[in-house]
HTML snippet that shows the backbone in 3Dmol.js (N, CA, C, O; Angstrom):
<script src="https://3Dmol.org/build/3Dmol-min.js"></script>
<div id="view" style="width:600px;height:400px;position:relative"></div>
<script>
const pdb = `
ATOM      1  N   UNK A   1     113.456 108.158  90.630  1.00  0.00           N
ATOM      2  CA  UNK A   1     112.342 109.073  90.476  1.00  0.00           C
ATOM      3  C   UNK A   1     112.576 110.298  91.361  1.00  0.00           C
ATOM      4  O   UNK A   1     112.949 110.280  92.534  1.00  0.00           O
ATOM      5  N   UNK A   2     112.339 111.199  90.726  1.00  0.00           N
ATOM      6  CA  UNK A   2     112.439 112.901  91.748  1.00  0.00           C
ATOM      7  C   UNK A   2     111.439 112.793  92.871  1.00  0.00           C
ATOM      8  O   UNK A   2     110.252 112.483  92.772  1.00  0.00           O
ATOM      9  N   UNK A   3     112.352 113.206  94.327  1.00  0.00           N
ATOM     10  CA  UNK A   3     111.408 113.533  95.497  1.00  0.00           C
ATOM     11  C   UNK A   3     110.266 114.552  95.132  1.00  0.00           C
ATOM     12  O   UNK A   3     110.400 115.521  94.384  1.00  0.00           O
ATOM     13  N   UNK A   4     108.987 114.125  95.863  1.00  0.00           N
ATOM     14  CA  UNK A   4     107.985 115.549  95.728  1.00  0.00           C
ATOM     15  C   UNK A   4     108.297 116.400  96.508  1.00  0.00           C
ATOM     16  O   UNK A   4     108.901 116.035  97.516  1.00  0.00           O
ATOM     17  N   UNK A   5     108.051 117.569  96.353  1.00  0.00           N
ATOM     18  CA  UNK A   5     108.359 118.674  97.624  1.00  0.00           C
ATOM     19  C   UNK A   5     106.843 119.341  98.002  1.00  0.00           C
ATOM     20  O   UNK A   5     105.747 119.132  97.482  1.00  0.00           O
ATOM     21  N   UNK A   6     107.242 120.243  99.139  1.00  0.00           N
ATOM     22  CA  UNK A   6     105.631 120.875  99.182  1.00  0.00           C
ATOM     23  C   UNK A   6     106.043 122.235  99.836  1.00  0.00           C
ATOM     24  O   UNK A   6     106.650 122.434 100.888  1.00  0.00           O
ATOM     25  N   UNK A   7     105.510 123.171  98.855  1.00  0.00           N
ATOM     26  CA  UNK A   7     106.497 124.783  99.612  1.00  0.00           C
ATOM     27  C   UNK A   7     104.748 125.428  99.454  1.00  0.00           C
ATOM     28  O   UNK A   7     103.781 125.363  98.695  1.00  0.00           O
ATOM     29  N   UNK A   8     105.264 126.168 100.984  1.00  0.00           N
ATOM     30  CA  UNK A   8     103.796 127.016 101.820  1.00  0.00           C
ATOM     31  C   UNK A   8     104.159 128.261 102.137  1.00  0.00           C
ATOM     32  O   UNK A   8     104.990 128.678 102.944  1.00  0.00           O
ATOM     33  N   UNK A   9     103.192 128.986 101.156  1.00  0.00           N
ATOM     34  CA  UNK A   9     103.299 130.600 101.203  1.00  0.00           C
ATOM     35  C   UNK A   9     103.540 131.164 102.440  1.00  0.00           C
ATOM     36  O   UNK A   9     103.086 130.392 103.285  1.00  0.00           O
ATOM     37  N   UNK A  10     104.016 132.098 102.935  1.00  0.00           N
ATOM     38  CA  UNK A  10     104.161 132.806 104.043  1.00  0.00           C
ATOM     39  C   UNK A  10     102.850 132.589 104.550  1.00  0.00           C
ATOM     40  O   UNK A  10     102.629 131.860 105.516  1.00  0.00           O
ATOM     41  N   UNK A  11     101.761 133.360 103.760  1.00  0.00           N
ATOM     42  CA  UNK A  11     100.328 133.597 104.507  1.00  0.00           C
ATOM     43  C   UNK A  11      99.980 132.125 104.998  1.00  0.00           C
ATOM     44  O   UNK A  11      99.644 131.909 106.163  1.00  0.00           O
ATOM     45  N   UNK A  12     100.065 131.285 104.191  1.00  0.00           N
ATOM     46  CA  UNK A  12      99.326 130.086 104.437  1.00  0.00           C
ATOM     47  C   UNK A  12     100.145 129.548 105.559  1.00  0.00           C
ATOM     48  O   UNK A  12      99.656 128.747 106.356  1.00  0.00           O
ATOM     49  N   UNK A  13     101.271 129.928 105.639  1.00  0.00           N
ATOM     50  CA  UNK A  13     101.874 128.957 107.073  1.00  0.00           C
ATOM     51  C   UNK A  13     101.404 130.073 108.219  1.00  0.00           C
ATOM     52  O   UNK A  13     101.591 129.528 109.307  1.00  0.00           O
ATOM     53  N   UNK A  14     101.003 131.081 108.368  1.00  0.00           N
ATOM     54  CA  UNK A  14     100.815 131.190 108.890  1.00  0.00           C
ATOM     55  C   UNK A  14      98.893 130.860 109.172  1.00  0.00           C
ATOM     56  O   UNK A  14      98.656 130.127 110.132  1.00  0.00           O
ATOM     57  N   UNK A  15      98.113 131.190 108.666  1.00  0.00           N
ATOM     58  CA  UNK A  15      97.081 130.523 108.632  1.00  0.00           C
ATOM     59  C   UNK A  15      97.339 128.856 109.033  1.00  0.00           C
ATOM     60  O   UNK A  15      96.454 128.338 109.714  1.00  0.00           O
ATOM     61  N   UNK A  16      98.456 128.049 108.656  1.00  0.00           N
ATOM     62  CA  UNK A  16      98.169 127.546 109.293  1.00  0.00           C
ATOM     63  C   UNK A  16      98.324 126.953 110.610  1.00  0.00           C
ATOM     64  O   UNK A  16      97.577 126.025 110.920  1.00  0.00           O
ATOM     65  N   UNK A  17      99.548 127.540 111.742  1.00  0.00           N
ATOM     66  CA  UNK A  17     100.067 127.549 112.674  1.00  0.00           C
ATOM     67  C   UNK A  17      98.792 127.884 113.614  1.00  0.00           C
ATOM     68  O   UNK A  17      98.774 127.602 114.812  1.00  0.00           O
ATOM     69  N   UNK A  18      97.598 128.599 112.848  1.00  0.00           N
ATOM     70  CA  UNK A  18      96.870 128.734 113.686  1.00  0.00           C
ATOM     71  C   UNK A  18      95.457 127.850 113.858  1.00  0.00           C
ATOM     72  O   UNK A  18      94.338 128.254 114.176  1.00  0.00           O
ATOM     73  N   UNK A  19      95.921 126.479 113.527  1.00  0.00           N
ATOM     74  CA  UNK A  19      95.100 125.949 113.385  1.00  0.00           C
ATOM     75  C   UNK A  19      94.917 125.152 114.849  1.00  0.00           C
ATOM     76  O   UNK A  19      95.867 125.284 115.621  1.00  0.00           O
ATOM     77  N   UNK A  20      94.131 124.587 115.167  1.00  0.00           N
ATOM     78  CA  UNK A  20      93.941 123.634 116.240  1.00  0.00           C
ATOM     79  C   UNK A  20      94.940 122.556 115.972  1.00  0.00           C
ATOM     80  O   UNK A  20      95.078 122.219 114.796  1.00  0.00           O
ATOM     81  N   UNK A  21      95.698 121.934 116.942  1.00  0.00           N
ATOM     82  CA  UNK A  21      96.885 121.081 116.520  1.00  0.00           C
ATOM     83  C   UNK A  21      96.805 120.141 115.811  1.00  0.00           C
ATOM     84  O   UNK A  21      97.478 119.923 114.803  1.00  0.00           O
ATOM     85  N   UNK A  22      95.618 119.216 116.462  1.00  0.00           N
ATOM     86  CA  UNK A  22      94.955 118.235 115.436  1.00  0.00           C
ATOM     87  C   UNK A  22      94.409 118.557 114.207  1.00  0.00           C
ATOM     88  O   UNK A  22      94.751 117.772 113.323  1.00  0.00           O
ATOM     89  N   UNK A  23      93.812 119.281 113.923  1.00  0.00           N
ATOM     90  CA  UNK A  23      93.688 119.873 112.402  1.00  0.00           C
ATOM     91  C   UNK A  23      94.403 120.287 111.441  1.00  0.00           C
ATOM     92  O   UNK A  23      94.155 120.286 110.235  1.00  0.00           O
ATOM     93  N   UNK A  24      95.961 120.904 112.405  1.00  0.00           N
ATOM     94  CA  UNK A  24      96.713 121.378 111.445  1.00  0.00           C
ATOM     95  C   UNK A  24      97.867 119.809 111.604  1.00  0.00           C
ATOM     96  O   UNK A  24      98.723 119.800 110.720  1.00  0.00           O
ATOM     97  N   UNK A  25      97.920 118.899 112.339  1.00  0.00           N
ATOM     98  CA  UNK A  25      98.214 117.555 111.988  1.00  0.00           C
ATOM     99  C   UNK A  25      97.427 116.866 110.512  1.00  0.00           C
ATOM    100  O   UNK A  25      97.924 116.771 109.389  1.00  0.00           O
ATOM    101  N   UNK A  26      96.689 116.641 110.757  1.00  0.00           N
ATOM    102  CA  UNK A  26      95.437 116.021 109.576  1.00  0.00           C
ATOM    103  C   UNK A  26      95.770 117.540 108.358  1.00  0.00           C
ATOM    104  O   UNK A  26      94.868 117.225 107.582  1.00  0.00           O
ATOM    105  N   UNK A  27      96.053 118.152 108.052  1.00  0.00           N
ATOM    106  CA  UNK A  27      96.279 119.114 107.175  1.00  0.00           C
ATOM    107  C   UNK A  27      97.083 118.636 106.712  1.00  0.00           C
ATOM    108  O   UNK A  27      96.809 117.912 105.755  1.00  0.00           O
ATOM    109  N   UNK A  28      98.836 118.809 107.227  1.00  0.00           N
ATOM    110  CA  UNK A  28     100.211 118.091 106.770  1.00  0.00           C
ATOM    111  C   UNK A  28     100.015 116.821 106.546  1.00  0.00           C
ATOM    112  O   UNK A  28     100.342 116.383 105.443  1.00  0.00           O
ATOM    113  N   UNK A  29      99.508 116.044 107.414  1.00  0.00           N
ATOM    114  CA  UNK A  29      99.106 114.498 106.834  1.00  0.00           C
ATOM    115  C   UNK A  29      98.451 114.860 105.283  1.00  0.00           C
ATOM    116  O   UNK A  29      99.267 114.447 104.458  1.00  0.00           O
ATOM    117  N   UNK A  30      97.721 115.244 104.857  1.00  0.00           N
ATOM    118  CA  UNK A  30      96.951 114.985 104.033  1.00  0.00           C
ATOM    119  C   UNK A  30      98.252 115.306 102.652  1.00  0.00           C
ATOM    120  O   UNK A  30      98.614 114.571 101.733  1.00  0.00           O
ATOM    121  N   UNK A  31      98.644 116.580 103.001  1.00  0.00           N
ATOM    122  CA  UNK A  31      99.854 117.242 101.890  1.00  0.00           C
ATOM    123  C   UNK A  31     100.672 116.123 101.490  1.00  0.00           C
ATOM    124  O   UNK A  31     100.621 115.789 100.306  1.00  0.00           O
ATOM    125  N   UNK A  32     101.419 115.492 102.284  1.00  0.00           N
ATOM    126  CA  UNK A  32     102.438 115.139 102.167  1.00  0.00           C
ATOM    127  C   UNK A  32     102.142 113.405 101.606  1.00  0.00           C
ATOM    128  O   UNK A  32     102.949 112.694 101.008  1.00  0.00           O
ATOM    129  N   UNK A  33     100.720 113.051 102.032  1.00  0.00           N
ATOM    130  CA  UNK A  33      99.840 112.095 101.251  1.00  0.00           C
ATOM    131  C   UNK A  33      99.881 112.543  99.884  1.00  0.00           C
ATOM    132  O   UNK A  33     100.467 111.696  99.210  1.00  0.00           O
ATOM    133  N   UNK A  34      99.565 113.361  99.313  1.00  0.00           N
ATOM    134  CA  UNK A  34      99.628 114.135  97.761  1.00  0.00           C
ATOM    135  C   UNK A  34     100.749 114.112  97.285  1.00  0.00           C
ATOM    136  O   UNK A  34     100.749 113.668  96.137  1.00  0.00           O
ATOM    137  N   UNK A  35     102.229 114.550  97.867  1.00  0.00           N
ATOM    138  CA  UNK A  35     103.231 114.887  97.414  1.00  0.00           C
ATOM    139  C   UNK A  35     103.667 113.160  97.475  1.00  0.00           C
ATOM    140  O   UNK A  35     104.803 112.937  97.056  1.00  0.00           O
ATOM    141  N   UNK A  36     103.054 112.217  97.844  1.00  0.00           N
ATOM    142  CA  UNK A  36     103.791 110.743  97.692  1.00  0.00           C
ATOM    143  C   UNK A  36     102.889 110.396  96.634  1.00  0.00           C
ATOM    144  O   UNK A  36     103.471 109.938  95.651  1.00  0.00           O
ATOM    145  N   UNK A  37     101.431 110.490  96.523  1.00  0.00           N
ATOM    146  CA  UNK A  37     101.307 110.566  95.394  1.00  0.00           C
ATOM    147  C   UNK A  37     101.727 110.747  93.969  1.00  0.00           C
ATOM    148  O   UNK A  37     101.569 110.045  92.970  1.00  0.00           O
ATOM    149  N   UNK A  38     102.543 112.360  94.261  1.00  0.00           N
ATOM    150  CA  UNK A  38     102.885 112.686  92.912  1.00  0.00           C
ATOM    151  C   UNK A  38     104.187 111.979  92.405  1.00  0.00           C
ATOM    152  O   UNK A  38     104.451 111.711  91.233  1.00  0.00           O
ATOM    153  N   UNK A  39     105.250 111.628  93.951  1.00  0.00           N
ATOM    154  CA  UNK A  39     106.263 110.667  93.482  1.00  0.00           C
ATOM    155  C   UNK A  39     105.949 109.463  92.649  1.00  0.00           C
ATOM    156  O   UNK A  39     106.557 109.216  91.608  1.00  0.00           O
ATOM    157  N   UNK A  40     104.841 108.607  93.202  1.00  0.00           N
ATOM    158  CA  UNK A  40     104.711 107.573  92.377  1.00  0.00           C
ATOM    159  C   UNK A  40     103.903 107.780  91.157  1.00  0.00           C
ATOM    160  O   UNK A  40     104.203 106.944  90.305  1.00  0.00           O
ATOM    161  N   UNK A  41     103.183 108.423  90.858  1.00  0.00           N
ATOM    162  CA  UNK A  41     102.435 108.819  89.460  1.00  0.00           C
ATOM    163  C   UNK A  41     102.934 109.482  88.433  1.00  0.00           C
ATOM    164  O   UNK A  41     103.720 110.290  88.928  1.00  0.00           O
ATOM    165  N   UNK A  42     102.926 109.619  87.126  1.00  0.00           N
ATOM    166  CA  UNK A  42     102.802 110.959  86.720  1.00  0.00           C
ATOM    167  C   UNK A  42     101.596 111.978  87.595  1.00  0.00           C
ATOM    168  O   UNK A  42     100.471 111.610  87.933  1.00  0.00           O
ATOM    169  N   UNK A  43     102.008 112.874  87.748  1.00  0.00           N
ATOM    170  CA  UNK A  43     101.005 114.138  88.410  1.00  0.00           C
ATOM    171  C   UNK A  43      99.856 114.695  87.751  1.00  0.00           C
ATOM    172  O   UNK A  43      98.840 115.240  88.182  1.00  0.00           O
ATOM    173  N   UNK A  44     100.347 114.370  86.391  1.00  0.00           N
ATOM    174  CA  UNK A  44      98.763 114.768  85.566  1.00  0.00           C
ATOM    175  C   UNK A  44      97.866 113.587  85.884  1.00  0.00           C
ATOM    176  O   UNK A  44      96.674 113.783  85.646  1.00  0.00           O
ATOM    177  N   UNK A  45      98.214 112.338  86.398  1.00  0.00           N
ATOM    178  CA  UNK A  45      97.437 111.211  86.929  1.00  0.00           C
ATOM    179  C   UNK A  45      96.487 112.155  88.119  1.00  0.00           C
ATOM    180  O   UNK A  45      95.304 112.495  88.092  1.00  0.00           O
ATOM    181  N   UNK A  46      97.576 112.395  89.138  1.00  0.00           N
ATOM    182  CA  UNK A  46      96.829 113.197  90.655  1.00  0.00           C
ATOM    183  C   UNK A  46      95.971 114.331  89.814  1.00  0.00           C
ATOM    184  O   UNK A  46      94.748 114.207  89.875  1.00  0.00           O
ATOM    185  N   UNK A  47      96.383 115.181  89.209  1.00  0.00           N
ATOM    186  CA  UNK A  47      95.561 116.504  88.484  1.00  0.00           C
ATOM    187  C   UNK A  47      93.872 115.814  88.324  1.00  0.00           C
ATOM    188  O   UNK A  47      92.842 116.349  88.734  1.00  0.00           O
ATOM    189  N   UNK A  48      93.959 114.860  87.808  1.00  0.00           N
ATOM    190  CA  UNK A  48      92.671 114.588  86.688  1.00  0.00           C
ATOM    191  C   UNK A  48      91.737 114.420  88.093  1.00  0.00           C
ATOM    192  O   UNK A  48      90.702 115.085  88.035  1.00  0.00           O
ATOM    193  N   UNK A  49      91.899 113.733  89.206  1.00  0.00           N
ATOM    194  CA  UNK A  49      91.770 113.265  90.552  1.00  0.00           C
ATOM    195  C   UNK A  49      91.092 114.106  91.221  1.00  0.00           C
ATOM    196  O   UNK A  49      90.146 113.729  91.911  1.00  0.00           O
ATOM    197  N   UNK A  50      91.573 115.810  91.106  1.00  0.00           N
ATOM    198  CA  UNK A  50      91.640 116.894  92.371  1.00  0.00           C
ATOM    199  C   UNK A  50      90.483 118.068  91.945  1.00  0.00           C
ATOM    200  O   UNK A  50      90.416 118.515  90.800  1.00  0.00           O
ATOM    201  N   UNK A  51      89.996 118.300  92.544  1.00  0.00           N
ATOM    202  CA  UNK A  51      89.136 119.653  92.489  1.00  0.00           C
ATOM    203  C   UNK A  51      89.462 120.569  91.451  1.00  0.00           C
ATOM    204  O   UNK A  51      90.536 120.046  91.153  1.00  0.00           O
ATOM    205  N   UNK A  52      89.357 121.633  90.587  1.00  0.00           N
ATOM    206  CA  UNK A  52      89.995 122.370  89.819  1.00  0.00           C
ATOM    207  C   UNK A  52      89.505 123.796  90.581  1.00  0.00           C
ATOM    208  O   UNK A  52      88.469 123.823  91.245  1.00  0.00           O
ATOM    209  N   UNK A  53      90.173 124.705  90.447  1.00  0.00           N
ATOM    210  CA  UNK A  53      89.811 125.929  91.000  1.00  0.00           C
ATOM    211  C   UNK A  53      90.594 126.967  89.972  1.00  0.00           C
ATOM    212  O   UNK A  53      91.613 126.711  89.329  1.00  0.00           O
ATOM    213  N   UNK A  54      89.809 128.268  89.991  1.00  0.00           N
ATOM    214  CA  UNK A  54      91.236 129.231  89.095  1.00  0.00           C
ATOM    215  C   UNK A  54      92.353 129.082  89.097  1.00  0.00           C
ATOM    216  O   UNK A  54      92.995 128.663  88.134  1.00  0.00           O
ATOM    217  N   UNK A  55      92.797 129.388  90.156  1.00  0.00           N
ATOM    218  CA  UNK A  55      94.349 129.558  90.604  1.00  0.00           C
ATOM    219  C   UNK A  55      95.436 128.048  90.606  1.00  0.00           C
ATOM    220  O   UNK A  55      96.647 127.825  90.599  1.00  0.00           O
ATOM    221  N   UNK A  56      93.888 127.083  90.624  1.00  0.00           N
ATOM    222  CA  UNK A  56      94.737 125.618  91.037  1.00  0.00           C
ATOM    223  C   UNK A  56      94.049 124.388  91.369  1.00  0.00           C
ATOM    224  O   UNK A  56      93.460 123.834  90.440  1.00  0.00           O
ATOM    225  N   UNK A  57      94.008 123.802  92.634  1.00  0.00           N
ATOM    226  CA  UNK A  57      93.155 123.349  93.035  1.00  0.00           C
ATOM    227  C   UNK A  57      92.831 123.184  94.702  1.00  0.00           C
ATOM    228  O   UNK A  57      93.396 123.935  95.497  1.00  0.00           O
ATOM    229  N   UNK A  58      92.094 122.377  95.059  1.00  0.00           N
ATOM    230  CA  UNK A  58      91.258 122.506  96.193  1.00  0.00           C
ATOM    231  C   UNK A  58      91.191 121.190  96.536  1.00  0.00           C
ATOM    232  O   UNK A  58      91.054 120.297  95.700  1.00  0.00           O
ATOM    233  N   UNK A  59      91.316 120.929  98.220  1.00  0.00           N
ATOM    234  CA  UNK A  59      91.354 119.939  98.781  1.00  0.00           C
ATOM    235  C   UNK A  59      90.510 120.090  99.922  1.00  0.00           C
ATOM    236  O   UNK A  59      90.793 121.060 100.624  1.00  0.00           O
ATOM    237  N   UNK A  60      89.690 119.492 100.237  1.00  0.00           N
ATOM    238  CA  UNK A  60      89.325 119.381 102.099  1.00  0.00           C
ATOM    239  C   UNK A  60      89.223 118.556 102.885  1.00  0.00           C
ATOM    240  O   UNK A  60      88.516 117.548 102.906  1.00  0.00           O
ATOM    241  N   UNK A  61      89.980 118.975 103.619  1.00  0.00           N
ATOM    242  CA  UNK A  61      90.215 118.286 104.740  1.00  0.00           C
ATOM    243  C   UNK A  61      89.594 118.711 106.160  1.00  0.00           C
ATOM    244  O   UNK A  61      90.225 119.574 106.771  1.00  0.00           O
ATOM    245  N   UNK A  62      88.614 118.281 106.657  1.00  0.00           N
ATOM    246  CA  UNK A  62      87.763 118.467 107.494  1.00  0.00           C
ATOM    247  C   UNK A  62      87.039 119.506 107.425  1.00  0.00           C
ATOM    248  O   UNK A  62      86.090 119.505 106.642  1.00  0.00           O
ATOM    249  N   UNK A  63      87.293 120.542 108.159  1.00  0.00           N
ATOM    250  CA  UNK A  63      86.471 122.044 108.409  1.00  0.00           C
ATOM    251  C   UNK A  63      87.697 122.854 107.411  1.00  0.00           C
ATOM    252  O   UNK A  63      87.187 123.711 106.690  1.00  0.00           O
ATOM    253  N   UNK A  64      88.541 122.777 107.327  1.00  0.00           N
ATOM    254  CA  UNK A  64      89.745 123.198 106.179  1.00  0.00           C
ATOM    255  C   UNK A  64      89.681 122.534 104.676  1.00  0.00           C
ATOM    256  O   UNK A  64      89.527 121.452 104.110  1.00  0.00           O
ATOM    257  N   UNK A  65      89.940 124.150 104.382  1.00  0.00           N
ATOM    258  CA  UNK A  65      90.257 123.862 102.546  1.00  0.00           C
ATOM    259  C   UNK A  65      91.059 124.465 101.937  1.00  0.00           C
ATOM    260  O   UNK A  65      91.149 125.674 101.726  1.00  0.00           O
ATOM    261  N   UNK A  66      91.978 123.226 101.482  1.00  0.00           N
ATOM    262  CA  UNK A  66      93.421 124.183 101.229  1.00  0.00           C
ATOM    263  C   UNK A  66      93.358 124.510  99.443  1.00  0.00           C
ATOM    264  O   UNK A  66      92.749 123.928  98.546  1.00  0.00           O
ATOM    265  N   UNK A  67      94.108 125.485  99.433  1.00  0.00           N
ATOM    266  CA  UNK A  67      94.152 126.198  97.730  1.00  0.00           C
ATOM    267  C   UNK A  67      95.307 125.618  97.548  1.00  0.00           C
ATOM    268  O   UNK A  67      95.763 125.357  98.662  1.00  0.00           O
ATOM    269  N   UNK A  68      96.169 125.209  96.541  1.00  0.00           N
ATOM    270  CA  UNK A  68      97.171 125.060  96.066  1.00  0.00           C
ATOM    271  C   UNK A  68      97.427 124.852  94.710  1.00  0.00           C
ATOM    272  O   UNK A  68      96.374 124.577  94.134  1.00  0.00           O
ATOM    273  N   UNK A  69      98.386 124.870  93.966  1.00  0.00           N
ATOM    274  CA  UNK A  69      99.113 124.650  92.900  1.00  0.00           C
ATOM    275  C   UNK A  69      99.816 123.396  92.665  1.00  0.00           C
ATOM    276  O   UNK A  69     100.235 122.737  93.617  1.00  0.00           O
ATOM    277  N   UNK A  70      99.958 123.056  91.559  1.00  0.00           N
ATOM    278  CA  UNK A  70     100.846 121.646  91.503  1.00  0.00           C
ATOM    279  C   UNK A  70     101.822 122.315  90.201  1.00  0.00           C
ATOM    280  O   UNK A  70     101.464 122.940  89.203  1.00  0.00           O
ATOM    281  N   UNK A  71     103.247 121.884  90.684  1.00  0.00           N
ATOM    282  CA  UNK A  71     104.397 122.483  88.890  1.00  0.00           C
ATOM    283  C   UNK A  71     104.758 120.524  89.115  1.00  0.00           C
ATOM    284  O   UNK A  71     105.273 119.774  89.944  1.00  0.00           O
ATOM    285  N   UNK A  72     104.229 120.469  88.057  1.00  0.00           N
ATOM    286  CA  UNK A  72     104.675 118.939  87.966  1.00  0.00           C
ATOM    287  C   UNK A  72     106.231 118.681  86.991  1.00  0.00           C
ATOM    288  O   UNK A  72     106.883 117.641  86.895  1.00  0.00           O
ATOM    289  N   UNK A  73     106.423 119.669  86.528  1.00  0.00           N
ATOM    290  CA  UNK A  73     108.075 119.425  86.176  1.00  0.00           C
ATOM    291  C   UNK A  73     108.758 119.251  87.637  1.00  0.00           C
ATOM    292  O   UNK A  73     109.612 118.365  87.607  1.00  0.00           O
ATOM    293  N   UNK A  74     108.623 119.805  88.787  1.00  0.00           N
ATOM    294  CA  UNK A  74     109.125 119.896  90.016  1.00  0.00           C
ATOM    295  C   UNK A  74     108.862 118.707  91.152  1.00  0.00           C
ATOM    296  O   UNK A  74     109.455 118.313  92.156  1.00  0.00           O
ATOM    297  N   UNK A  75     107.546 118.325  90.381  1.00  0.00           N
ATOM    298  CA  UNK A  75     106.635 117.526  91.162  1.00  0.00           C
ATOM    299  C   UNK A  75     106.547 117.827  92.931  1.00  0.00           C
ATOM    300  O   UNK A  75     106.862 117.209  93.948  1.00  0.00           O
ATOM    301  N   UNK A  76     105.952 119.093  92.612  1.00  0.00           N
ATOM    302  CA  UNK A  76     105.908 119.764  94.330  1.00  0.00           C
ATOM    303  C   UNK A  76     104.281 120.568  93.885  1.00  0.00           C
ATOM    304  O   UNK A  76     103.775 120.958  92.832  1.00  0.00           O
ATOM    305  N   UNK A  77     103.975 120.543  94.957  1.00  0.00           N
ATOM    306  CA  UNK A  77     102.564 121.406  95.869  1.00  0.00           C
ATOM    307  C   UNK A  77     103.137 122.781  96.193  1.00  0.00           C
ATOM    308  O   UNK A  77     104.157 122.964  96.858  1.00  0.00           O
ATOM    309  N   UNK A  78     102.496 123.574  95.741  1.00  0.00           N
ATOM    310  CA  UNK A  78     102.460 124.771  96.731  1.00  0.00           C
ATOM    311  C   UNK A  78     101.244 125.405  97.222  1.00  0.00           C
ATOM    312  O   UNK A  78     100.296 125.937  96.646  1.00  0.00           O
ATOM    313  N   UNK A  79     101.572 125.175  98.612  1.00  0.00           N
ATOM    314  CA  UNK A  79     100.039 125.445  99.018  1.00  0.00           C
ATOM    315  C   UNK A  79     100.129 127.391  99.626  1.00  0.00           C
ATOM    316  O   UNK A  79     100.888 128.021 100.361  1.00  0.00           O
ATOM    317  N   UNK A  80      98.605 127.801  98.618  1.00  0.00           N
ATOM    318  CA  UNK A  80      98.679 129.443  98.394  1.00  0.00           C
ATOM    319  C   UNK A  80      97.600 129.590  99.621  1.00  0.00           C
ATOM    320  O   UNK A  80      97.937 130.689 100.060  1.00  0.00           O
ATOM    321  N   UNK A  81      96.706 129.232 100.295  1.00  0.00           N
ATOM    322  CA  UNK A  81      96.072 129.320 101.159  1.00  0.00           C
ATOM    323  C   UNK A  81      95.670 128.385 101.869  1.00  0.00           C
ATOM    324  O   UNK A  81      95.921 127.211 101.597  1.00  0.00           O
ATOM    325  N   UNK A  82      94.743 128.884 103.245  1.00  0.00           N
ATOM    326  CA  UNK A  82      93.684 127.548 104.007  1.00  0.00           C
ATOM    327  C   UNK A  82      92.607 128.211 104.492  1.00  0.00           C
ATOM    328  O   UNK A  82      92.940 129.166 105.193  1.00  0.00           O
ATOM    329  N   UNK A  83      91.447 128.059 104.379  1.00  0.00           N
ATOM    330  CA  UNK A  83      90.399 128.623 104.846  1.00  0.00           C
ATOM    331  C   UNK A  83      89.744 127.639 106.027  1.00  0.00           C
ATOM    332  O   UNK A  83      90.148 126.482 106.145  1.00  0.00           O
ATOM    333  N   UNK A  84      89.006 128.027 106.640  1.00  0.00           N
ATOM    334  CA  UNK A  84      88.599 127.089 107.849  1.00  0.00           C
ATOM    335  C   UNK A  84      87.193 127.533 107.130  1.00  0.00           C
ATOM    336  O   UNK A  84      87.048 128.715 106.818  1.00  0.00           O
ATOM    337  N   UNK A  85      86.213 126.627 106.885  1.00  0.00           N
ATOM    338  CA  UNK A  85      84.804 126.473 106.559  1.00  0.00           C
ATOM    339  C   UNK A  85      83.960 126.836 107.746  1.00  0.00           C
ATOM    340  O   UNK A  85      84.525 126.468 108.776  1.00  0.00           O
ATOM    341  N   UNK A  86      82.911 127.375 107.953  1.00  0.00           N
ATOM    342  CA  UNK A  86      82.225 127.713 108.521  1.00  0.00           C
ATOM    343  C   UNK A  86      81.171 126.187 108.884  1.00  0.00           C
ATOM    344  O   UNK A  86      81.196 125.306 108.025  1.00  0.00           O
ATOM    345  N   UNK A  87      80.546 126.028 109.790  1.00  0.00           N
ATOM    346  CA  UNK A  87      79.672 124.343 109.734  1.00  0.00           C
ATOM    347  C   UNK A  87      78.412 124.271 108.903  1.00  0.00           C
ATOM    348  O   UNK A  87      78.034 123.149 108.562  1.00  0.00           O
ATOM    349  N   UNK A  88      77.393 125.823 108.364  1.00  0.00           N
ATOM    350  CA  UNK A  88      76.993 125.613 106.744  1.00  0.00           C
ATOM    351  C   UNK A  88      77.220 125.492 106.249  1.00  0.00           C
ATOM    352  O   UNK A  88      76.497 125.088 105.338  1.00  0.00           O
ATOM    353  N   UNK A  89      78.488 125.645 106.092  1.00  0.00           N
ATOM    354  CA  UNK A  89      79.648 125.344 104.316  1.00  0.00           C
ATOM    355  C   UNK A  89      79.335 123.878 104.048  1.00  0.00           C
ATOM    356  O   UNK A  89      79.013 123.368 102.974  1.00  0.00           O
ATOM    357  N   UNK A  90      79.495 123.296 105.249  1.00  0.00           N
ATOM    358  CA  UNK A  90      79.507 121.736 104.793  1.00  0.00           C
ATOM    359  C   UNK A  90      78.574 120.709 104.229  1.00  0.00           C
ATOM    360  O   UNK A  90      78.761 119.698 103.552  1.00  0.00           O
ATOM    361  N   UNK A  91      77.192 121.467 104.872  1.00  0.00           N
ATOM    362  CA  UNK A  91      76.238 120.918 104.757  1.00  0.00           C
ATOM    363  C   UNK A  91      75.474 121.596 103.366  1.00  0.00           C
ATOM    364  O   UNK A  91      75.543 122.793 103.087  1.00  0.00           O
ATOM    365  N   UNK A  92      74.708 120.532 102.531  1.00  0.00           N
ATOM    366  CA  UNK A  92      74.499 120.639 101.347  1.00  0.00           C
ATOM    367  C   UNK A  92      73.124 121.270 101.414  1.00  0.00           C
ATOM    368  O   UNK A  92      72.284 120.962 102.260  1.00  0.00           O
ATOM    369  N   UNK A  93      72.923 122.343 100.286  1.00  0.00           N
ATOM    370  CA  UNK A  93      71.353 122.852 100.682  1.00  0.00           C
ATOM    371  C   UNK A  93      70.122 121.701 100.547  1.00  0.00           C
ATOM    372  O   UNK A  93      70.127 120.633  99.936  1.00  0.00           O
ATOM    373  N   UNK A  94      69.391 122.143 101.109  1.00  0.00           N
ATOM    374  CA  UNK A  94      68.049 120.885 100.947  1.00  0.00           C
ATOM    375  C   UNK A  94      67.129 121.701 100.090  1.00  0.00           C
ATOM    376  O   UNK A  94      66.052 121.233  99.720  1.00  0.00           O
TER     377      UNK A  94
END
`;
const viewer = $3Dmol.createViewer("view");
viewer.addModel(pdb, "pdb");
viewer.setStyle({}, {cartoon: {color: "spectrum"}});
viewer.zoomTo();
viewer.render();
</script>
């Protein structure tokens, strides 16, 4: 079976270098959780699974939410951004 890969836009590595260490730990943890995913699945399995967004999809992971793409002929991630959520973001309106 083909290795997954996971390729990170310029911007986004840098967004994310600037993350708090532990956050940007739990970030790569989470990726590279996905990209073993996609080894063992078909990827349209993971697709049906994931957030949908224009560009792709959407993951969060704590106060972070990463944008990315999936080319499942490649079976790799590319992650196009990371936003750090604000602590209203999280919480649901009442």
């Amino acid at each position: 079976m083909r290795r997954g890969r996971i390729f990170i836009a310029q911007s986004a590595e840098f967004q994310l270098k600037r993350l708090p260490e532990d956050m940007r730990l739990h970030v790569e943890t989470h990726l590279e959780n996905l990209v073993m995913v996609l080894e063992q699945e078909p990827p349209e399995a993971l697709l049906t699974r994931m957030t949908r967004e224009d560009d792709g999809f959407i993951a969060n992971v704590g106060a972070t939410r990463i944008f990315f793409s999936v080319d499942t002929s490649l079976r790799a991630l590319t992650v196009q951004r990371l936003e750090q959520q604000a602590p209203e973001d999280d919480e649901e309106p009442r």
